[in-house]
C-alpha positions as CSV (number, residue, x, y, z in Angstrom):
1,X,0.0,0.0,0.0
2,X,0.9,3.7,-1.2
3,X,0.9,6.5,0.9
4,X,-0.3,9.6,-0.7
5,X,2.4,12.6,0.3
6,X,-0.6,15.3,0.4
7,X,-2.4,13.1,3.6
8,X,-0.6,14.5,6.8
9,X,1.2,11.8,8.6
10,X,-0.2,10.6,12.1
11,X,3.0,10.0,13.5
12,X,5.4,13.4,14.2
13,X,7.9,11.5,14.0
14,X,7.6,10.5,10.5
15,X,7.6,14.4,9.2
16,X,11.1,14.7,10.8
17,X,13.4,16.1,7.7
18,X,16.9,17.5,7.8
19,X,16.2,19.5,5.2
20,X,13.5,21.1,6.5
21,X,15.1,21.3,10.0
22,X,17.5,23.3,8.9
23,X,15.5,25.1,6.7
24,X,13.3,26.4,10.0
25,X,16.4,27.6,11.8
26,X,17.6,29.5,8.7
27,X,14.0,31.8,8.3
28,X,14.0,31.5,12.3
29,X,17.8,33.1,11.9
30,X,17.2,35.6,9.7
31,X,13.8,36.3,11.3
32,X,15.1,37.2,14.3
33,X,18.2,39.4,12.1
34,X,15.5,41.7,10.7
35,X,13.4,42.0,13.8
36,X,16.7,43.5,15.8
37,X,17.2,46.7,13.5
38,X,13.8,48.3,14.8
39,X,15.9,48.7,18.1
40,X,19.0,50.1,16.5
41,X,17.2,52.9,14.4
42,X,18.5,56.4,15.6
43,X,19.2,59.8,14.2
44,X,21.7,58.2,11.9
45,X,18.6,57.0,10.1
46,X,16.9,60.0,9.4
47,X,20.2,62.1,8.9
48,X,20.2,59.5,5.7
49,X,16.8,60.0,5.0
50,X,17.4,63.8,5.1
51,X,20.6,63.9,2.8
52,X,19.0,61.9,-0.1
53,X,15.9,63.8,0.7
54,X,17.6,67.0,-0.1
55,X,19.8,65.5,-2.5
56,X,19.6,67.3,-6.3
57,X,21.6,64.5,-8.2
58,X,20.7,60.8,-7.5
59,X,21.0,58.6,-4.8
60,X,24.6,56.4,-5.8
61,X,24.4,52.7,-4.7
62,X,27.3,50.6,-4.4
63,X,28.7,47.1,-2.9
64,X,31.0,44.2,-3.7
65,X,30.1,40.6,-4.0
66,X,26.4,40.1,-2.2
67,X,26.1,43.2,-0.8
68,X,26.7,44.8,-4.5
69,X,23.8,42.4,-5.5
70,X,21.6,43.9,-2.4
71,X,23.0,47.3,-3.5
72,X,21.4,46.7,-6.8
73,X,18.3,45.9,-5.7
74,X,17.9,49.0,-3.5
75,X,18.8,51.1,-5.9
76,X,16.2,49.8,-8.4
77,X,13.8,49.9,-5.7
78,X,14.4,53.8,-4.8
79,X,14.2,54.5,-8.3
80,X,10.6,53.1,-8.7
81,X,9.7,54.5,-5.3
82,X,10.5,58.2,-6.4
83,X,14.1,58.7,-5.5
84,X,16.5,58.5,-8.5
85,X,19.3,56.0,-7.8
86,X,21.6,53.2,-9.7
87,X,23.9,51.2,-8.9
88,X,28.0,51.4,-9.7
89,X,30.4,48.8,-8.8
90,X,33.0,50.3,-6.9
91,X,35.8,48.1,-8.8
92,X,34.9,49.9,-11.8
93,X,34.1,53.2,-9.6
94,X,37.9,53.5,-9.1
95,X,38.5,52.7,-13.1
96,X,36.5,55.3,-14.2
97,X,33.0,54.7,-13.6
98,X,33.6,57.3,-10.5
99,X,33.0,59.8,-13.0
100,X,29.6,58.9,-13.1
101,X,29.4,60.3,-9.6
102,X,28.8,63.8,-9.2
103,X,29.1,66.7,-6.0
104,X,25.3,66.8,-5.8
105,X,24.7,63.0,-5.2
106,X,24.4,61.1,-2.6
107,X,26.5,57.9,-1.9
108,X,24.5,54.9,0.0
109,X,27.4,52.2,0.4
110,X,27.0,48.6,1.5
111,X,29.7,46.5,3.6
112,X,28.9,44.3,6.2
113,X,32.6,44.1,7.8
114,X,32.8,47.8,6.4
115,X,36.6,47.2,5.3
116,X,35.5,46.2,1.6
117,X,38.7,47.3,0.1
118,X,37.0,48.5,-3.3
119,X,34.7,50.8,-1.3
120,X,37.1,52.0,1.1
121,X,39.6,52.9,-1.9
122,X,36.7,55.5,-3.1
123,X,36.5,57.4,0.3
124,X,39.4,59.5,-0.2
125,X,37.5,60.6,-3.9
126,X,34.1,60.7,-2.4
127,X,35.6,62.9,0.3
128,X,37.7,65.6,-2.1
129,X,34.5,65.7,-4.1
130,X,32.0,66.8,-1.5
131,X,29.7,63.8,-2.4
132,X,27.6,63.0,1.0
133,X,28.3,59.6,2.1
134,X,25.6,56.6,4.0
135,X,27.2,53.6,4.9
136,X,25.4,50.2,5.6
137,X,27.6,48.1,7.4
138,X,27.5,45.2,10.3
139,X,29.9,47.0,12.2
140,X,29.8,51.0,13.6
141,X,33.4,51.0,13.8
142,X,34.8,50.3,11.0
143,X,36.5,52.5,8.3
144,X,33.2,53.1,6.2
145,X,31.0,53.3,9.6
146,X,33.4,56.3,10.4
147,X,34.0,58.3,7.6
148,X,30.3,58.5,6.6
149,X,27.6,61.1,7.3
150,X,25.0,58.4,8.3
151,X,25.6,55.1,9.4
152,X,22.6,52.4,9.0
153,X,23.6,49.4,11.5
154,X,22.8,46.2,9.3
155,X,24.7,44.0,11.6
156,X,23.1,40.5,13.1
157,X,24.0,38.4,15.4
158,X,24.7,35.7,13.4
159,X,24.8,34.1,9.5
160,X,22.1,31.7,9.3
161,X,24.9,29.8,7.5
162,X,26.0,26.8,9.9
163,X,30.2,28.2,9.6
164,X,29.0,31.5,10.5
165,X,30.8,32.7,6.7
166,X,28.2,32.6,4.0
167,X,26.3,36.1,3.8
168,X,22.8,35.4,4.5
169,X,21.4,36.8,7.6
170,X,23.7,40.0,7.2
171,X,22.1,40.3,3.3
172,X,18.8,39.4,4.3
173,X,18.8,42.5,7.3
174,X,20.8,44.9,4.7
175,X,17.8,44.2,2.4
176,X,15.6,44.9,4.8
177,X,16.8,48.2,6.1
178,X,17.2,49.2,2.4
179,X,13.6,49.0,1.9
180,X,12.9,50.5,5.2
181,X,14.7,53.4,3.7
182,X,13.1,53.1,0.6
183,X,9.3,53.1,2.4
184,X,10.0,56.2,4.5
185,X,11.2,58.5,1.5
186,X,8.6,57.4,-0.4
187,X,6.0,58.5,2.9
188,X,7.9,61.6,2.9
189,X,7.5,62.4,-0.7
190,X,3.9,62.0,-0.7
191,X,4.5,59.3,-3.2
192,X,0.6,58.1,-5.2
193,X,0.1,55.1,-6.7
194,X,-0.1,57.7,-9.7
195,X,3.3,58.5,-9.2
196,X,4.5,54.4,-9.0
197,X,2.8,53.7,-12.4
198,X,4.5,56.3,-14.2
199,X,8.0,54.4,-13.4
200,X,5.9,51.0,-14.2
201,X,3.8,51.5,-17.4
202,X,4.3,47.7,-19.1
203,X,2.5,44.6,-17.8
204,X,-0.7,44.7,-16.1
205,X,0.7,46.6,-13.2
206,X,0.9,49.8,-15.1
207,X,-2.4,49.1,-16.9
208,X,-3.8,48.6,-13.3
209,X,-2.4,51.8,-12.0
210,X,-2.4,54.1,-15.4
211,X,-5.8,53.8,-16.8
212,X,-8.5,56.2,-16.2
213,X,-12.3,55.7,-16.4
214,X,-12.4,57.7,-19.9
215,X,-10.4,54.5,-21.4
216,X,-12.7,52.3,-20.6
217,X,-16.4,53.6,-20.5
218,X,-19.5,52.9,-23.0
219,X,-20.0,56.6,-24.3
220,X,-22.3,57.9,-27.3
221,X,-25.1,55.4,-28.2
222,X,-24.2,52.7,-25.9
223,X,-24.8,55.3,-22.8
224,X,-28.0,54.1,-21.6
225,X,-30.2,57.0,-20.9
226,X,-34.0,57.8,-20.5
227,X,-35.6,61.0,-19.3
228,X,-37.2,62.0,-16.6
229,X,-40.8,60.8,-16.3
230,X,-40.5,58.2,-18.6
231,X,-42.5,54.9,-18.4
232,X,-41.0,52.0,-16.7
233,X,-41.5,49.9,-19.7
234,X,-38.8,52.4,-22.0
235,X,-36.1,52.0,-18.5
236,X,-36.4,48.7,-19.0
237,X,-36.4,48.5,-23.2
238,X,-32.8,50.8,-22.5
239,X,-31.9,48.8,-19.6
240,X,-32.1,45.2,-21.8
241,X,-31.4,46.8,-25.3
242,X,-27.6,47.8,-24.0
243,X,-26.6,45.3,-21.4
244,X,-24.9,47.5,-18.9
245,X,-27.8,46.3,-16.0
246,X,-28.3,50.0,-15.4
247,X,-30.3,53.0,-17.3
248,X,-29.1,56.7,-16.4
249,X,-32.3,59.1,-15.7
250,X,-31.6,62.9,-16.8
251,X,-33.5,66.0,-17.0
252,X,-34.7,68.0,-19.7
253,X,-30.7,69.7,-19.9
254,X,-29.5,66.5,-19.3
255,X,-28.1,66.4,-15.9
256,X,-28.3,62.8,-14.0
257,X,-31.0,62.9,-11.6
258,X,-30.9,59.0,-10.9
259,X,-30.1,55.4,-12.4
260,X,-32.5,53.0,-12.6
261,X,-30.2,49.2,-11.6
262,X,-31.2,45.5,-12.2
263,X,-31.6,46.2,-8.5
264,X,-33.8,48.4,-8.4
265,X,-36.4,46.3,-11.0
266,X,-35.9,43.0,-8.2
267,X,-36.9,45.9,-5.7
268,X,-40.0,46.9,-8.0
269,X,-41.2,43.4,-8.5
270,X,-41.3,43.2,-4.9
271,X,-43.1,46.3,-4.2
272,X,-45.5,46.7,-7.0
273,X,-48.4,44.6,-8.8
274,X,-49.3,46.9,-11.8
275,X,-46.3,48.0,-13.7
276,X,-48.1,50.2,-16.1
277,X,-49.0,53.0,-14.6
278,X,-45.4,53.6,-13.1
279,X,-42.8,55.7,-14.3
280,X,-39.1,55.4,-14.0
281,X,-39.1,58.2,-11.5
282,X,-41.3,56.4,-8.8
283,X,-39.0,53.7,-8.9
284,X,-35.2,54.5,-9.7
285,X,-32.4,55.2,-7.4
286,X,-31.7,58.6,-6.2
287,X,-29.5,60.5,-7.1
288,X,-27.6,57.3,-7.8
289,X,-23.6,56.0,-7.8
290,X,-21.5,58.1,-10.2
291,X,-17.7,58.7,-11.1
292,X,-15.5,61.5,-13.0
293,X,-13.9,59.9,-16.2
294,X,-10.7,61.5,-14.9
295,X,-9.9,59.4,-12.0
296,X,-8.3,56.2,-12.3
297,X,-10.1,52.9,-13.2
298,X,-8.4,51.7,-9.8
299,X,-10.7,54.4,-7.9
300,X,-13.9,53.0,-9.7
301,X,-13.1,49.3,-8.4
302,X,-13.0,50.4,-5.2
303,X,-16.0,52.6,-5.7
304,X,-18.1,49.4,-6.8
305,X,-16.3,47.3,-4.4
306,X,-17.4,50.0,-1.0
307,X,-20.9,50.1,-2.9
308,X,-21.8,46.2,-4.0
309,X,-22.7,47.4,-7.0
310,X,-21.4,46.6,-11.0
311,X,-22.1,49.6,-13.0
312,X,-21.3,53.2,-13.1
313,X,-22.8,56.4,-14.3
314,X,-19.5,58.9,-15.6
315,X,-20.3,62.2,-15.3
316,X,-18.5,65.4,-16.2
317,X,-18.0,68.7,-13.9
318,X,-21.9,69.9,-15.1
319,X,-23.5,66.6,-14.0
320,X,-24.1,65.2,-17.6
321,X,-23.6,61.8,-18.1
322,X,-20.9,61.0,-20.5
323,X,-20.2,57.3,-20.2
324,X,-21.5,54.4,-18.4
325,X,-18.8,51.7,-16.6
326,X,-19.5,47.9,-16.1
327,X,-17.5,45.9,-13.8
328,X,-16.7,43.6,-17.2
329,X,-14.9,46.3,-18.8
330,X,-12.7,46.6,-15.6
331,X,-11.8,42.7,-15.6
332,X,-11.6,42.9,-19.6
333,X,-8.4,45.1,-19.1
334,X,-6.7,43.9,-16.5
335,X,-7.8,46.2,-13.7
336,X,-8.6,43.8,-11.7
């Protein structure tokens, strides 16, 4: 007989793994790496945030080996969070690529022992130029830790690697802080989703965050729309003749006064016997769910979300309606 590996095992004993042992005391590790740096944050921290706040250049990310791959991915991650950064590779920095450093930048460098000979060799530069300097290190003592302006304590207690050699804790914390950073400018800037999509416009995360209502709404003849005082039979011809499951009502200058909703007809057949002699205006929802086609399609997803409803009246600044939204268009492109 088979036993299927999805069915938990009765016995405790039979889950034991090595692999997964290990495994645990690795997150546990690194875990417990990331939860000390709330205790260590100080004025060092917002003397960085202030420098690259006030910085007119870009924010200059650098590292060697695994911190220069955490370096990158800071750097990449201020740049879509509204602070301009890249990264440089301080081997190359002192071959020439320093050049690509100017007096109004900032420099944000990464070292855990902070001795890294190829960023230490670039102090004496950074120095002469006037460049501000933020150092990440595991150690508040060494050569980086001293010379900079701001000093972000990334150290740990321990690697989560067994011979206490193999960065992985003191990566995993660096990463950390760097997006702790990277979160608390972007607060500071008063950074919008708006402002995110503009430095993310492929894939379906820019469509998400990019597209406005006016991209996506029924307008012209497939706005349903019936006037004021009309029968309930014509709301209901408009409502099933364009598929939306709503009907705007408007005045005689065409300014919404109400919709008239699949909801509203279940509520009608509940409430009333003889349709005939009832007009769309004794029955329809007042003055009804509507949206400007200038906000984003995000904002009308929420909208129908708050409300439990599926369709949307667009209006412009006068009250007309302009366009009609459907939760179907929203899930047609990607919104959602």
């Amino acid at each position: 007989m088979t036993t299927d590996p999805t069915t938990p095992s009765p016995n405790p004993a039979a889950d034991a793994s090595p692999l997964r042992d290990s495994a645990r005391r690795t997150l546990e590790i690194e875990q417990q790496a990331v939860a000390a740096l709330g205790s260590r944050l100080d004025s060092h921290f917002d003397r960085a945030c202030e420098l690259m706040l006030a910085c007119q250049g870009r924010v200059v990310v650098t590292g060697m080996g695994k911190s220069g791959h955490i370096a990158g991915k800071i750097a990449a991650t201020l740049a879509s969070t509204g602070t301009p950064a890249f990264f440089v590779h301080p081997g190359e920095a002192s071959h020439g690529d320093l050049g690509m450093i100017t007096p109004g930048d900032v420099v944000l460098a990464l070292s855990n022992s902070g001795e890294t000979a190829e960023v230490t060799a670039i102090l004496p530069l950074l120095k002469r130029m006037g460049t501000p300097l933020i150092s990440m290190t595991g150690h508040p003592d060494s050569t980086l830790a001293r010379h900079a302006d701001a000093h972000l304590d990334a150290g740990v207690a321990r690697e989560a690697c067994p011979l206490d050699l193999a960065p992985t804790a003191s990566t995993t914390a660096a990463l950390a802080l760097g997006d702790a950073v990277a979160v608390a400018l972007l607060e500071a800037r008063g950074f919008t989703a708006e402002d995110f999509a503009r430095s993310h416009p492929g894939g379906s995360l820019g469509k998400r965050l990019l597209l406005r209502v006016c991209d996506l709404m029924h307008q012209g003849e497939r706005l349903p729309s019936v006037p004021l005082g009309s029968p309930l039979r014509d709301a209901l011809l408009e409502v099933t003749r364009q598929g939306l499951g709503f009907t705007c009502v408007v005045d005689e200058q065409n300014r919404l006064i109400g919709v008239y909703t699949d909801g509203d007809l279940r509520r009608t057949l509940d409430q009333h016997h003889d349709f005939r002699r009832l007009t769309v205006d004794d029955v329809m929802t007042r003055p009804g769910k509507r949206i400007s086609p200038d906000v984003l399609a995000a904002e009308a997803v929420r909208v129908m979300e708050d409300n439990r409803i599926t369709a949307l009246a667009v209006v412009d600044d006068e009250g007309h309606p302009v366009g009609a939204l459907h939760m179907h268009d929203l899930l047609r492109s990607g919104v959602i």
